[in-house]
Every structure is written in C-alpha cells, then in structure tokens.
GURO-539411 format. One line per field, with one value per residue: residue in one letter; x, y, z of N, C-alpha, C in turn. Coordinates in steps of 0.1 Angstrom, whole numbers. Example, Ala and Ser with C-alpha at 12.3 -4.5 7.8 and 13.67 -1.06 7.14 Angstrom:
// GURO-539411
resn <- [A:S]
n.east <- [132:128]
n.north <- [-57:-22]
n.up <- [78:71]
ca.east <- [123:137]
ca.north <- [-45:-11]
ca.up <- [78:71]
c.east <- [132:129]
c.north <- [-33:0]
c.up <- [78:79]
END
This chain:
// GURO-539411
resn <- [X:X:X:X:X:X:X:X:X:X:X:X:X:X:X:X:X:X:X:X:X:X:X:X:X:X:X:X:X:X:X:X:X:X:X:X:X:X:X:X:X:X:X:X:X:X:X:X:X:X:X:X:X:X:X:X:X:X:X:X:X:X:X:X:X:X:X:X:X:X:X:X:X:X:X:X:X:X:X:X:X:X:X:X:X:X:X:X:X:X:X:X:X:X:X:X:X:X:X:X:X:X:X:X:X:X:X:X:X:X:X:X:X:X:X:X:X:X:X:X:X:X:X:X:X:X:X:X:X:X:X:X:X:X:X:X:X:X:X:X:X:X:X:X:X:X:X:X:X:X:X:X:X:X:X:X:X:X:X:X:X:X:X:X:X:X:X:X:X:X:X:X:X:X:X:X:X:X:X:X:X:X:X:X:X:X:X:X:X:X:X:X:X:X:X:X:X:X:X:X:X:X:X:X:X:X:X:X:X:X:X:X:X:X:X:X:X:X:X:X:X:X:X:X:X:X:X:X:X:X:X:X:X:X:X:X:X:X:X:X:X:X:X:X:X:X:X:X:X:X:X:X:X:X:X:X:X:X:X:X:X:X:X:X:X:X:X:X:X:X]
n.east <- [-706:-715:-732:-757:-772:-775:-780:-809:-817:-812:-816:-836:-838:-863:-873:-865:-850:-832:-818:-803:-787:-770:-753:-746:-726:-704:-689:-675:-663:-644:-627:-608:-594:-591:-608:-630:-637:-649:-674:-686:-690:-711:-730:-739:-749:-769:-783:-790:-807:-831:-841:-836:-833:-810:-790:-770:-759:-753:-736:-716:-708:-700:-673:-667:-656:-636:-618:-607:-596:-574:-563:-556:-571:-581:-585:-593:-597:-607:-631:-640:-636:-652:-673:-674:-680:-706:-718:-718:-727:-751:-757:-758:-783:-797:-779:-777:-778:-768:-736:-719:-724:-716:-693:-679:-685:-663:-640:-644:-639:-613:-599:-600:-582:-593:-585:-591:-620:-628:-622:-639:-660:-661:-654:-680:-692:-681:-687:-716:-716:-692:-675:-673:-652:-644:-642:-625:-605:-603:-595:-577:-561:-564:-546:-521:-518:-523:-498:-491:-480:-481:-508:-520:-512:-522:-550:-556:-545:-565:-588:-582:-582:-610:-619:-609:-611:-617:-625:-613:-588:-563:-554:-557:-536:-522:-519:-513:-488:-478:-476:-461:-435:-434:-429:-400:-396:-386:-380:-397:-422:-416:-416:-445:-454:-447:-458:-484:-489:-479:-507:-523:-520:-539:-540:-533:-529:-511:-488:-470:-468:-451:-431:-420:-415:-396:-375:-369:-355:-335:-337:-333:-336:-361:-379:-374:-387:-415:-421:-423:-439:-466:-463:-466:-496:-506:-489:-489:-484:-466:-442:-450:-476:-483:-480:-500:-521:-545:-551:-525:-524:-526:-499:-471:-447:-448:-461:-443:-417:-426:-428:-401:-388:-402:-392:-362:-370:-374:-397:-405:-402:-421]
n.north <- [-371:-398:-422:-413:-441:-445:-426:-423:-441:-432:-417:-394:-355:-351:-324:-294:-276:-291:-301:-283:-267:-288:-290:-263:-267:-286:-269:-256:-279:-294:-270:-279:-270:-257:-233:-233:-259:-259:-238:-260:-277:-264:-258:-282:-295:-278:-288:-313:-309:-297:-323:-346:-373:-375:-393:-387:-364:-365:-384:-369:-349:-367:-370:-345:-337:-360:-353:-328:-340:-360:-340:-320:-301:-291:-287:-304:-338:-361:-362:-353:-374:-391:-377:-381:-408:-414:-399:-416:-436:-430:-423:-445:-462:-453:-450:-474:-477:-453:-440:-417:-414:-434:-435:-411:-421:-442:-424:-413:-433:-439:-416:-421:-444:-469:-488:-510:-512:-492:-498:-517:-504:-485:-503:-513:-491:-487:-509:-506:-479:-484:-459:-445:-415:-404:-426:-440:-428:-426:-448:-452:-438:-453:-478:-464:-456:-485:-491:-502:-495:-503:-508:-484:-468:-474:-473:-443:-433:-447:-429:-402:-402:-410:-384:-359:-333:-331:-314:-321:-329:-322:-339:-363:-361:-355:-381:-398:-391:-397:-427:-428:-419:-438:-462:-453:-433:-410:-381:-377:-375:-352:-340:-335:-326:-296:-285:-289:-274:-252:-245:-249:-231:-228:-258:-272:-293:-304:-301:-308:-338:-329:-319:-345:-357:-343:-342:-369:-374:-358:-332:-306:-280:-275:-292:-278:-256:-264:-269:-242:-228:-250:-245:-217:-215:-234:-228:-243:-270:-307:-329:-350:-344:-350:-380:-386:-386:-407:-419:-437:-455:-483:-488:-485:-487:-467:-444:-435:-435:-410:-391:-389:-381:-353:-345:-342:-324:-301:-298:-296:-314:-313]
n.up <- [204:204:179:158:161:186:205:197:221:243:272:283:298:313:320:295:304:323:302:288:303:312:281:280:300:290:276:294:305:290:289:309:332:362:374:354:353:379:374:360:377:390:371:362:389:391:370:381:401:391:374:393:388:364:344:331:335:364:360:347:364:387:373:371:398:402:384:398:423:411:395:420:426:443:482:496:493:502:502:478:462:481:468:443:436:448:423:405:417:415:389:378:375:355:326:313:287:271:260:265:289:301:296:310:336:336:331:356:375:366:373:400:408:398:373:364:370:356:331:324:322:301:284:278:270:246:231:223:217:190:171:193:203:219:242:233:235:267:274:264:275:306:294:294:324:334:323:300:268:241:235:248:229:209:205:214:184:177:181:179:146:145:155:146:153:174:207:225:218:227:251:239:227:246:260:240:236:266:263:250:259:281:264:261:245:251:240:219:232:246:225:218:242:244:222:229:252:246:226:239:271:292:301:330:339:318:324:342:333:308:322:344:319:302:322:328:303:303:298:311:311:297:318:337:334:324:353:366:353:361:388:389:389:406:431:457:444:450:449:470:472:450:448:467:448:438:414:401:422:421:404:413:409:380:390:404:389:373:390:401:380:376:397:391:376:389:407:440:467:491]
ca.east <- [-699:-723:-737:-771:-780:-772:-790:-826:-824:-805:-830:-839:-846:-880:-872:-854:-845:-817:-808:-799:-778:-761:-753:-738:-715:-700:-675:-668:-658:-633:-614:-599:-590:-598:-623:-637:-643:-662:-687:-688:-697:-724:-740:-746:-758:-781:-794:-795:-817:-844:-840:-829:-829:-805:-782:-758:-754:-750:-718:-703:-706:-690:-661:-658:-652:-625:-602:-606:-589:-566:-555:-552:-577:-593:-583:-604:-595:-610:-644:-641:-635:-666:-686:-671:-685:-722:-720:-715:-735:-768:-759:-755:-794:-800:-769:-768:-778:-761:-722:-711:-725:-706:-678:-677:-686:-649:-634:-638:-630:-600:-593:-599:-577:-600:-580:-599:-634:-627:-621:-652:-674:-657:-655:-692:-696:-678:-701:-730:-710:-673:-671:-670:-637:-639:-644:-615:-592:-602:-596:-557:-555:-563:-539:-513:-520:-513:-483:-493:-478:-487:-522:-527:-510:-532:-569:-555:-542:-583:-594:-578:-584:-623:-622:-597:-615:-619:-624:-604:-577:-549:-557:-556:-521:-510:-519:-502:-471:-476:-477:-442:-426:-437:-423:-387:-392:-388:-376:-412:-436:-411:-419:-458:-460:-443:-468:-501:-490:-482:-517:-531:-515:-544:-545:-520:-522:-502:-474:-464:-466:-439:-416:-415:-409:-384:-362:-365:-351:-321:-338:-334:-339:-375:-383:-376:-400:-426:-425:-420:-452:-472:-462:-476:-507:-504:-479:-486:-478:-455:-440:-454:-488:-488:-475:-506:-533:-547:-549:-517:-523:-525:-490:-463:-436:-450:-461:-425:-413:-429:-424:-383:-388:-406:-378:-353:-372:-376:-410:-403:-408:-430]
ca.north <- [-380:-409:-421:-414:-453:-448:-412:-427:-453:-430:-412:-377:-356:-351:-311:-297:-269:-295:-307:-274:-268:-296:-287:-252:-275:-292:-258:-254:-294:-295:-261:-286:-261:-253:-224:-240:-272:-255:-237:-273:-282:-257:-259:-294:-291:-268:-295:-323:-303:-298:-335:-357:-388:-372:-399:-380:-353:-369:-394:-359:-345:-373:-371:-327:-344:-369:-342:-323:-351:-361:-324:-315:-286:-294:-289:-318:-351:-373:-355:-350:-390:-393:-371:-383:-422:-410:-395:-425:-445:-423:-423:-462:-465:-449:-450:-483:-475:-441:-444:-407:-411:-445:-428:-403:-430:-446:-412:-411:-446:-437:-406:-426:-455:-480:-488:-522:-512:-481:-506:-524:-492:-482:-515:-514:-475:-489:-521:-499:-470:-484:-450:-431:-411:-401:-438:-450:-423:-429:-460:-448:-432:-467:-483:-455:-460:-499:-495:-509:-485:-507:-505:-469:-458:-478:-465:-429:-435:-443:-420:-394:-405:-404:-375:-353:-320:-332:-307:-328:-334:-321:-348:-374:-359:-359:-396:-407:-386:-406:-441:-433:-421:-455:-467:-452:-423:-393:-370:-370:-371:-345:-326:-332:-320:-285:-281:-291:-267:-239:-242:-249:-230:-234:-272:-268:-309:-311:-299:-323:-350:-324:-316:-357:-366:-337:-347:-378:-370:-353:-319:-297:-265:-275:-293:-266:-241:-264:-266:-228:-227:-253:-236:-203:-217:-243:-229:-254:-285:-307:-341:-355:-342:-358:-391:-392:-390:-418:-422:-444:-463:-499:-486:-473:-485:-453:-431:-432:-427:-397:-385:-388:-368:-341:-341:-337:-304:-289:-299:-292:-323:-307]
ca.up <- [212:200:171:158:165:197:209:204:229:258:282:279:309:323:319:288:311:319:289:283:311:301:272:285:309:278:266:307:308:276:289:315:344:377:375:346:359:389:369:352:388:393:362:362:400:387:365:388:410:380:373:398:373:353:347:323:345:375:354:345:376:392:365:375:411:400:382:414:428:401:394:428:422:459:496:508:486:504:500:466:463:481:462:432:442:446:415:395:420:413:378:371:374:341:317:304:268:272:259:270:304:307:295:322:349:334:334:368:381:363:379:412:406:397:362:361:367:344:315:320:323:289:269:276:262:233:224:225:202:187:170:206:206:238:250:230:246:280:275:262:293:312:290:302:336:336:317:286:261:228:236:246:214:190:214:212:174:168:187:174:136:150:154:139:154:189:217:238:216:235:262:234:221:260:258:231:247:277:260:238:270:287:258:262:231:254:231:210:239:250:216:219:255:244:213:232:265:240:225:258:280:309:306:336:343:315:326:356:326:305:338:343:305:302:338:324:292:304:287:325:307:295:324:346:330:328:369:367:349:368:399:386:386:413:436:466:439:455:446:481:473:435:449:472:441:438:399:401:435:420:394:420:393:371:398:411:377:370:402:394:365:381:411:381:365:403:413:449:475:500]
c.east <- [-704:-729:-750:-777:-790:-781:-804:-829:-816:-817:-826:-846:-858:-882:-864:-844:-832:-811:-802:-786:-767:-751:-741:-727:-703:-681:-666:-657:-645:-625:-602:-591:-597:-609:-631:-646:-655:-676:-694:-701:-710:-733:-750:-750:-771:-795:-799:-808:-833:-846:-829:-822:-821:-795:-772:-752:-751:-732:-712:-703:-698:-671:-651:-648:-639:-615:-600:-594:-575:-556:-550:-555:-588:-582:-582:-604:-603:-625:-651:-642:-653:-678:-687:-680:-702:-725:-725:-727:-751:-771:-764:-773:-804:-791:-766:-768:-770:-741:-713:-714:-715:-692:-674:-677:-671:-638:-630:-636:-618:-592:-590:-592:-581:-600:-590:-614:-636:-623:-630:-658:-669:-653:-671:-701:-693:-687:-715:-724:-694:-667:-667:-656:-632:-636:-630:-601:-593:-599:-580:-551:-555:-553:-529:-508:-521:-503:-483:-492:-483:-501:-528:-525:-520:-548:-566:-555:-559:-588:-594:-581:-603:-630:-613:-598:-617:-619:-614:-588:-568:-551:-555:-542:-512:-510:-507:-484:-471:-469:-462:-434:-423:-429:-409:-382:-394:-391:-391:-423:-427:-418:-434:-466:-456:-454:-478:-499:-493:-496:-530:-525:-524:-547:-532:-513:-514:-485:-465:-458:-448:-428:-414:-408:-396:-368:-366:-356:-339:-322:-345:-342:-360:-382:-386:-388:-411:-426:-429:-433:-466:-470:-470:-487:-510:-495:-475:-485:-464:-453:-447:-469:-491:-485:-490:-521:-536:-549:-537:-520:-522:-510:-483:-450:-436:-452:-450:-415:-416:-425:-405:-384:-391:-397:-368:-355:-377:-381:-404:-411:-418:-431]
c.north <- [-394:-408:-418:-425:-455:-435:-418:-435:-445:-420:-397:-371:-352:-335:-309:-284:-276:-300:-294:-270:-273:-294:-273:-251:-278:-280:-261:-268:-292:-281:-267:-277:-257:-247:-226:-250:-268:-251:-244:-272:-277:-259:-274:-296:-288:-281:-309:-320:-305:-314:-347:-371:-390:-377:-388:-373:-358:-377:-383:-348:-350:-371:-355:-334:-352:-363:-332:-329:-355:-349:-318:-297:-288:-294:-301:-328:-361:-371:-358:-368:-395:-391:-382:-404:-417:-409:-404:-434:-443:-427:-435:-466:-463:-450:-462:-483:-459:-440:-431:-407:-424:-438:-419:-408:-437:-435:-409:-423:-444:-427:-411:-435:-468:-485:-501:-522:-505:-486:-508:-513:-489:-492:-512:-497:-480:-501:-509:-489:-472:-470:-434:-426:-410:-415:-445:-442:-422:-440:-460:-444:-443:-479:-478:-461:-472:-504:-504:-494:-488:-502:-493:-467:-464:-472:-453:-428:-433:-436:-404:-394:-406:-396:-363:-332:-320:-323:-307:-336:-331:-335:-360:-376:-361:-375:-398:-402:-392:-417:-439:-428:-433:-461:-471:-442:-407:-388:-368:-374:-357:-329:-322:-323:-304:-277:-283:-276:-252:-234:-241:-246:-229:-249:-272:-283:-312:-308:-300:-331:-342:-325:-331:-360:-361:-339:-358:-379:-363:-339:-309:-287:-264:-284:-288:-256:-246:-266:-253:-226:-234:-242:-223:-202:-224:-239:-239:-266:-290:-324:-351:-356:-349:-373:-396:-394:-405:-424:-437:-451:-475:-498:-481:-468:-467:-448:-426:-430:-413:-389:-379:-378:-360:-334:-332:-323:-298:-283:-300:-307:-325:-315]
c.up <- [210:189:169:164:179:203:210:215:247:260:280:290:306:314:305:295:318:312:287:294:310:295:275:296:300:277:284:313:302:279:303:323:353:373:367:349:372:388:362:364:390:386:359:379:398:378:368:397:404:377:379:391:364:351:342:329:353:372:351:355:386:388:367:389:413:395:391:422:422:402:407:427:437:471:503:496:485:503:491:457:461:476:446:425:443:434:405:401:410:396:372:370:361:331:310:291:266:272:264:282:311:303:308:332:349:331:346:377:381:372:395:414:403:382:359:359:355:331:315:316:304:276:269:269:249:224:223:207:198:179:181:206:216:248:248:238:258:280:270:275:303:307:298:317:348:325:308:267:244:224:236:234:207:193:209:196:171:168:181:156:133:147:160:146:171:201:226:232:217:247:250:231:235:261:255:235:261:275:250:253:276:277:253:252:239:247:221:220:244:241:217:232:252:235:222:244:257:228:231:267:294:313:318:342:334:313:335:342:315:312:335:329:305:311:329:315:292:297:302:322:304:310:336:342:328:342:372:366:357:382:401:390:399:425:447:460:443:454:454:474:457:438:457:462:439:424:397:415:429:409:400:418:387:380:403:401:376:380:402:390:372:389:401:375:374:407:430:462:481:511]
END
C-alpha cells in the first residue's frame, strides 16, 4: 500500500504482537461486509489494547466504524460517528509520515461527510507516496461524492493502472461506475455494477449504487433484483434510512438522485 521510501520513516509498534494483528485485520478489511468488518473491529481492538500508540490501527479502526455508518451495518449511527471521530483523533498524533494510516483517516472523513477534509488527509498521503492506489481511489470516491465526474475517473483510472491486482478493486471499478453515471453513461456503469456484484456477491453496498444506476437507466428488471438482493441481506434497507447517511450531507443534488433510482428498482421508502 506504500512504497519502500516511504515504510522506513512510518512508526512501528512498541509490540510486534500487534503488528501482527494488524496484519490478520487486512483480509477481514478488503472482504467489505458486515461480519467481516466486525472481526476487522475486534482484531484491531485487540491490537490497540497491546499498543495504545498504534496510530495505524487506531486510523483503521476508525475507518471499520465509518462503513458501519455508511453501510448502515449499525443500529446506533450516531455512536458509531462518535467512535468513528476518536479513532482518527487518537490516530492523528502519529501518522504523519504514514500514507496508509492517512489514507484510512480520509476513508473515514469520507464516510462521515467531511468530503473537504477527506481530500486534505489524502492529498497529504499522496505527497508522501504518489504511487498509493488506495489513496488515489479514495480520493475517486471524494471526487464522486462532490460531483466531479472528470476527476474521479482519471484518480480511479490511476489507481487502478497502480495496481492492476488490487484487493479492493471492485470498490475502484464501483467508482469509476459511479463517476460515468454522474456523467450521464448509465448503461456502462450499469454493465460494471453487474460484473463486480457477480464476482462479489457479499460486497452488498454495491448494490444500492446498481438498483439507483439501473432505475435510473430505465433497466427495471435489473434494478429490481439488485434491491431483491440487497434486501436479502439487509432486509430493514430503506430509502428513508439511506437518505439519512451522512456520506452525502453537503451533496443532496446526488443523494436525491440516487435515492430516485433506488425508488425506481423498489427500494422500499420506509
């Protein structure tokens, strides 16, 4: 996730009992789903405990916290907010030479609507490492999410070109299917959201962004069966309850787009 240059000068904990930990968070992070994400949560728990100082941990602990939020994989929101805000606070004391921990500190700004800070935190991951992939697609996703469709595609474009093997590269391909939608090209974020779901079928966030593209798109039949599908998984998802994430609060243009769409492929009001 960073270059060599860049690894000697970021801090290392105390213990390696949680670097390792860590480390065994990593696969649970990248399968991007609920019960996944939880044993994210625990495990990096586990290694804040051994080393309080742990910035890294602490910035992707924050960031499990924010797709909690985001995803609407939490009860308690406003909790998860809160937690989510310590996380990053604790972390900011150690990470400034550290470009994956800034990355995850602008992962979850993002996730919290804080599209503005969440560039800064992530221009400054990229001055440190311009080959970060991860930095340059969070940083597509921030494009996305102030409606700058030029921009995300050419971040994700690098990002993707990066690193061609990426763990996370369904999230980069739902991007760039974001940023051509925004742009007015249904019909091929339509095609990418069908390919990424059907080789990820537990990434289950992305199949809100399908349902909307598809009701958008005037393509019912797929729009319906990805709600069918979320639902599965999600049954209490409900247009109400995705309008109040906060990811879009400063964009209510797009939130209320997507939201349409969703209505269209019979995501359920609530």
């Amino acid at each position: 996730m960073a270059s060599a240059g860049v690894v000697s000068r970021v801090r290392q904990p105390s213990d390696l009992r949680a670097y390792d930990l860590l480390m065994r968070a990593y696969p649970k992070l990248w399968a991007q789903h609920a019960e996944a994400v939880r044993e994210a949560i625990a495990t990096l728990e586990q290694a804040t405990r051994i080393d309080p100082d742990y910035g890294r941990a602490h910035a992707l602990l924050g960031w499990c916290h924010g797709m909690n939020v985001s995803y609407l994989w939490t009860s308690d929101s406003e909790l998860e907010q809160q937690v989510s805000l310590r996380c990053i606070q604790r972390a900011s004391a150690s990470i400034s030479d550290d470009p994956t921990a800034l990355t995850a500190c602008g992962a979850t700004l993002h996730h919290l609507g804080e599209q503005a800070e969440a560039a800064a935190v992530l221009h400054r991951a990229l001055q440190l490492d311009p080959n970060n992939a991860w930095a340059w697609a969070r940083l597509g996703w921030v494009g996305v999410f102030q409606s700058e469709p030029a921009a995300a595609m050419e971040r994700f474009a690098r990002a993707m070109a990066l690193s061609p093997l990426d763990p996370f590269m369904f999230s980069m391909r739902m991007g760039f299917g974001s940023a051509l939608a925004l742009a007015g090209r249904l019909e091929e974020a339509v095609a990418i959201g069908r390919e990424v779901v059907a080789q990820h079928p537990q990434v289950t966030w992305a199949y809100r962004f399908l349902a909307a593209w598809a009701g958008m798109a005037g393509d019912l039949t797929t729009g319906r069966w990805a709600v069918e599908r979320l639902l599965a998984v999600q049954p209490d998802y409900t247009v109400a309850k995705y309008l109040a994430v906060p990811a879009m609060r400063n964009n209510p243009k797009l939130r209320d787009w997507l939201a349409a769409g969703m209505r269209l492929g019979g995501l359920p009001q609530g």
